[in-house]
C-alpha atoms as one frame of an Amber mdcrd trajectory, in Angstrom:
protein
   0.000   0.000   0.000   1.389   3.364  -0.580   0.813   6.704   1.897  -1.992
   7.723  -0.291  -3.774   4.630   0.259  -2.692   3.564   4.037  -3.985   7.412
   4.565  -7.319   7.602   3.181 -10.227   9.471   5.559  -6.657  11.209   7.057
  -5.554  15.175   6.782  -2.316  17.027   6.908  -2.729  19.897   8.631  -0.453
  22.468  10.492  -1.010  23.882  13.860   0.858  26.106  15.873   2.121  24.774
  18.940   3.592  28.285  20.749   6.021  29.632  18.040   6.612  26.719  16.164
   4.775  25.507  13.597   3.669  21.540  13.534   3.079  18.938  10.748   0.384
  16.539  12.203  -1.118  13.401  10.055  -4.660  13.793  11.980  -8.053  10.955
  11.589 -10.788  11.080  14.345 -13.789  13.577  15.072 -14.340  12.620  18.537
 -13.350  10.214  21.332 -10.365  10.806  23.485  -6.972  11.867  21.553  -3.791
  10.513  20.597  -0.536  11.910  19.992   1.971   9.969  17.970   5.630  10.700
  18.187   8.299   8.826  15.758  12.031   9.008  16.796  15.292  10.513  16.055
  15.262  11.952  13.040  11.847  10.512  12.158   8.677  11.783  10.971   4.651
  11.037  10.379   5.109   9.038   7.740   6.293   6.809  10.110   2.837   6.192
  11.497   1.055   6.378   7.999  -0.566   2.592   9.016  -2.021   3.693  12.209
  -3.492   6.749  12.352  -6.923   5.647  10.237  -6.790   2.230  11.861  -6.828
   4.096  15.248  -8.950   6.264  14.389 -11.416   4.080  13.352 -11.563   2.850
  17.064 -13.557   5.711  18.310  -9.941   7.852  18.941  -8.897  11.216  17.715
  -5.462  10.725  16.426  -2.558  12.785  15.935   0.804  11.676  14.503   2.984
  14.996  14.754   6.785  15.837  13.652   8.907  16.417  16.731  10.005  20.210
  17.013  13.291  19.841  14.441  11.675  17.250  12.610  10.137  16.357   9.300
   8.048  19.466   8.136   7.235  21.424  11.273   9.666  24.133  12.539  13.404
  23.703  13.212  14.818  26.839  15.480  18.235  27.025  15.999  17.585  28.965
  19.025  16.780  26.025  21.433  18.613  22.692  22.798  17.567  19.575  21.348
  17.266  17.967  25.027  14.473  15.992  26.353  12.775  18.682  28.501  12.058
  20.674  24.856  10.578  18.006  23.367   8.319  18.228  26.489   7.884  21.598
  25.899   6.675  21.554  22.178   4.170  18.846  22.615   2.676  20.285  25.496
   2.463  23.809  23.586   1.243  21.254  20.462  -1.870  20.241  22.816  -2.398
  23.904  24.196  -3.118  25.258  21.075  -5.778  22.526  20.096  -7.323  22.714
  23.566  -6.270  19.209  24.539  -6.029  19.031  28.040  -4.919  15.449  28.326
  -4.312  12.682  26.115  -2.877   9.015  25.380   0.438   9.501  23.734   2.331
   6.352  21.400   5.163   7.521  21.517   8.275   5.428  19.767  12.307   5.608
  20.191  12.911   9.135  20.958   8.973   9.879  21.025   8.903   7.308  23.908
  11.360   8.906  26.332   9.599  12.782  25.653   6.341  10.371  26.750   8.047
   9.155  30.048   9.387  12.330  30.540   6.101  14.464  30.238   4.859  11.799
  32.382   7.481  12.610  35.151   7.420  16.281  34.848   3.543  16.872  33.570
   1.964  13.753  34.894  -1.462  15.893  34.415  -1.437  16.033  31.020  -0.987
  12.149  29.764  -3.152   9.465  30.349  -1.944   6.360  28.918   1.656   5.536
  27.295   2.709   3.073  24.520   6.514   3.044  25.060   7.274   1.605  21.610
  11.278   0.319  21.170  11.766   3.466  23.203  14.944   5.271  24.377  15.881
   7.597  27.243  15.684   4.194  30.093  18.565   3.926  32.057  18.956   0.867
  34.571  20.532   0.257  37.500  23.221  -2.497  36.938  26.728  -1.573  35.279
  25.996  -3.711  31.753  22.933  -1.906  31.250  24.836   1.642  31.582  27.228
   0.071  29.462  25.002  -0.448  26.549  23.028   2.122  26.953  25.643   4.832
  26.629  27.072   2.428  23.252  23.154   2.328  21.692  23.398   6.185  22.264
  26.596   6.743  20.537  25.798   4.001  18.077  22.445   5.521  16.897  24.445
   9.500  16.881  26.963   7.370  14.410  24.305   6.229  11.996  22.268   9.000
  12.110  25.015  11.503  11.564  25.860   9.582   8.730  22.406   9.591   6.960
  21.841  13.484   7.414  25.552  14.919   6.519  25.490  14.182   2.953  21.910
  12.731   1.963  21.770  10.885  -0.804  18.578   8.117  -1.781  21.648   5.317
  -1.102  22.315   6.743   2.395  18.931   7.626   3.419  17.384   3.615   2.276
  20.662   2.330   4.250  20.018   3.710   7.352  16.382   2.788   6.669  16.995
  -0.977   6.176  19.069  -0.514   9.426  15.732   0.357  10.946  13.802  -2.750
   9.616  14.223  -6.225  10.513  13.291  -6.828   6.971  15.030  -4.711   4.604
  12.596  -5.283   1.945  10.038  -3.283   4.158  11.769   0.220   2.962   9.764
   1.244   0.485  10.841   3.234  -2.555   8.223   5.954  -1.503   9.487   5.926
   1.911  13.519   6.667   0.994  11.891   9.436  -1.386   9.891  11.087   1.535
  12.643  10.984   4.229  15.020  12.180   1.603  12.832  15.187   0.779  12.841
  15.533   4.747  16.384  15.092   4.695  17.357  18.063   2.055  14.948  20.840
   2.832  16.896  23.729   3.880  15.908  23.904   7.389  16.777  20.220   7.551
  20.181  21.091   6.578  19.981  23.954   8.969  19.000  22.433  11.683  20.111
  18.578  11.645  23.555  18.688  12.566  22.541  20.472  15.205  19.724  17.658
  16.429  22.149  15.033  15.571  24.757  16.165  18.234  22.257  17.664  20.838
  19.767  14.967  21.376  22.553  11.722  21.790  24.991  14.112  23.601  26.420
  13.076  27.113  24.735  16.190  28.367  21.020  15.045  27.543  21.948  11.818
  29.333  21.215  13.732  32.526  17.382  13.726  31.262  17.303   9.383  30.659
  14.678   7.624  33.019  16.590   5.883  35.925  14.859   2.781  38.078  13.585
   5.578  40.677  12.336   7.865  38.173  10.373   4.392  36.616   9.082   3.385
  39.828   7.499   6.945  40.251   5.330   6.836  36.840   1.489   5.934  37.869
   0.620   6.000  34.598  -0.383   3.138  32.842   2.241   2.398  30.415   2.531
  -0.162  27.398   6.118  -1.095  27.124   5.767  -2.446  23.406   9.078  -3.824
  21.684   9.731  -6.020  18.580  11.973  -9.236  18.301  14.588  -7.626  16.070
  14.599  -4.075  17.308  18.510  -2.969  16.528  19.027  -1.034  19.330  18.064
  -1.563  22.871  17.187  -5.333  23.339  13.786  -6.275  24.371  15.591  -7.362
  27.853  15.624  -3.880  28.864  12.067  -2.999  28.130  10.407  -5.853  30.034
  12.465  -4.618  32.673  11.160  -1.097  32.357   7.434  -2.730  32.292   7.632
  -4.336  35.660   9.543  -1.132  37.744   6.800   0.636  36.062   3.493   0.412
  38.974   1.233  -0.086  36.526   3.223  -1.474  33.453   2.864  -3.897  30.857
   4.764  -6.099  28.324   4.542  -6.931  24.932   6.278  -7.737  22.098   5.706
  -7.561  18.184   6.991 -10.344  15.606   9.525  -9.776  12.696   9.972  -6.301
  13.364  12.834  -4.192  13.621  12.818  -0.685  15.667   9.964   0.572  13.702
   7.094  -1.976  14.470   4.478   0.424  13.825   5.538   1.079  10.172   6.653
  -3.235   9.326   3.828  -5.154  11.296   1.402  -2.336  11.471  -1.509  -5.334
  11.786   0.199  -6.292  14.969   0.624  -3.261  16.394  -2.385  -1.522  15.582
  -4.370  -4.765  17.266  -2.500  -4.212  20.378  -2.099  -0.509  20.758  -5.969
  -0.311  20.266  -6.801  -2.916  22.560  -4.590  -0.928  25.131  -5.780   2.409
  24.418  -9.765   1.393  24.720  -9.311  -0.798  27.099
């Protein structure tokens, strides 16, 4: 299926959220809403075969470009540290009058959810923590490979955004996947569009070194920040995610009071986009449960 197709009874529409303007793939006149957040680097298209799905639940769904991400604004002004991505989607449901919603939030979309869950624990109601980042344990081989995963993922990211090209872009795509044949032809040409606007260019270097840095380490999720959460939280990982092992988020799912555990089938670190069947089935059973 292409984007046209997976996003039929779907609109693009912008909305300011505070200064910057936001990109948001949007399906749903009424029911509760939910915000969709892709990772580093990422963007809606990401979720393009689970925001009608979800929608078609009863839910009012909103897949959004993180502040610095796909089409919505990139300032140069601002650190690319957890506690802004906090900031943006919070101003992101302020200006549509949400006062609280569910929030699927995936890699780097995951840890702003835990975060605005720590800081703003008013505004969320329930998490999907999908192959998410910013969890730190407790033991010394977990800070181990967390801190390589972070420099790791900096590596291969800086890689795709210095020089874009189609090759680079469906490379560190296919990295992504757990099967490589999942990367679509329309998908390299959308992130590479992403990739080479001149904000992107602007602004990507920039998120590339900010957002893995040492510094924004100080923001990751420890066991006592975990065990503090009361939200009810989906940890939802795949079987072939390349970065953190699944290990680490069923870990996450029982420090977490009210927690759970599942995990999606021949899928790399973007489950939502290669099993969408899967995931839609079990992030809609969560979210109307």
């Amino acid at each position: 299926m292409t984007f046209w197709s997976s996003a039929l009874g779907a609109e693009i529409r912008y909305h300011q959220a505070g200064p910057w303007r936001t990109r948001s793939l949007e399906a749903g006149t009424s029911g509760e809403h939910v915000i969709m957040i892709g990772g580093l680097t990422g963007h809606v298209e990401g979720f393009v075969r689970n925001v009608v799905p979800l929608a078609e639940l009863g839910l009012q769904v909103h897949a959004i470009d993180a502040i610095g991400h796909g089409f919505s604004d990139k300032p140069l002004d601002v650190t690319y540290h957890a506690p802004l991505f906090t900031e943006h989607l919070l101003a992101f449901m302020d200006g549509l009058g949400i006062e609280k919603a569910h929030m699927v939030g995936q890699s780097l979309g995951g840890w702003t959810a835990l975060h605005t869950a720590r800081t703003n624990p008013d505004r969320l109601g329930k998490i999907v923590f999908a192959t998410g980042a910013g969890i730190l344990l407790d033991d010394e081989a977990s800070r181990a490979q967390s801190a390589e995963v972070h420099a790791r993922v900096g590596s291969v990211t800086k890689k795709a955004v210095d020089a874009p090209t189609l090759e680079s872009v469906r490379t560190r795509l296919e990295w992504l996947m757990a099967d490589p044949a999942s990367v679509t032809d329309e998908l390299v040409q959308a992130r590479h569009r992403i990739y080479t606007l001149p904000d992107s260019r602007e602004a990507m270097p920039k998120l590339v070194a900010e957002q893995p840095s040492e510094e924004n380490r100080a923001y990751l999720l420890t066991e006592d920040d975990l065990v503090k959460i009361e939200h009810e939280v989906l940890v939802l990982w795949s079987d072939k995610n390349p970065t953190t092992p699944a290990e680490v988020g069923r870990r996450a799912s029982e420090l977490l009071p009210n927690g759970r555990f599942d995990l999606i089938t021949d899928a790399g670190h973007w489950p939502m986009f290669e099993q969408p069947e899967q995931f839609n089935a079990i992030v809609g059973e969560f979210l109307r449960d």
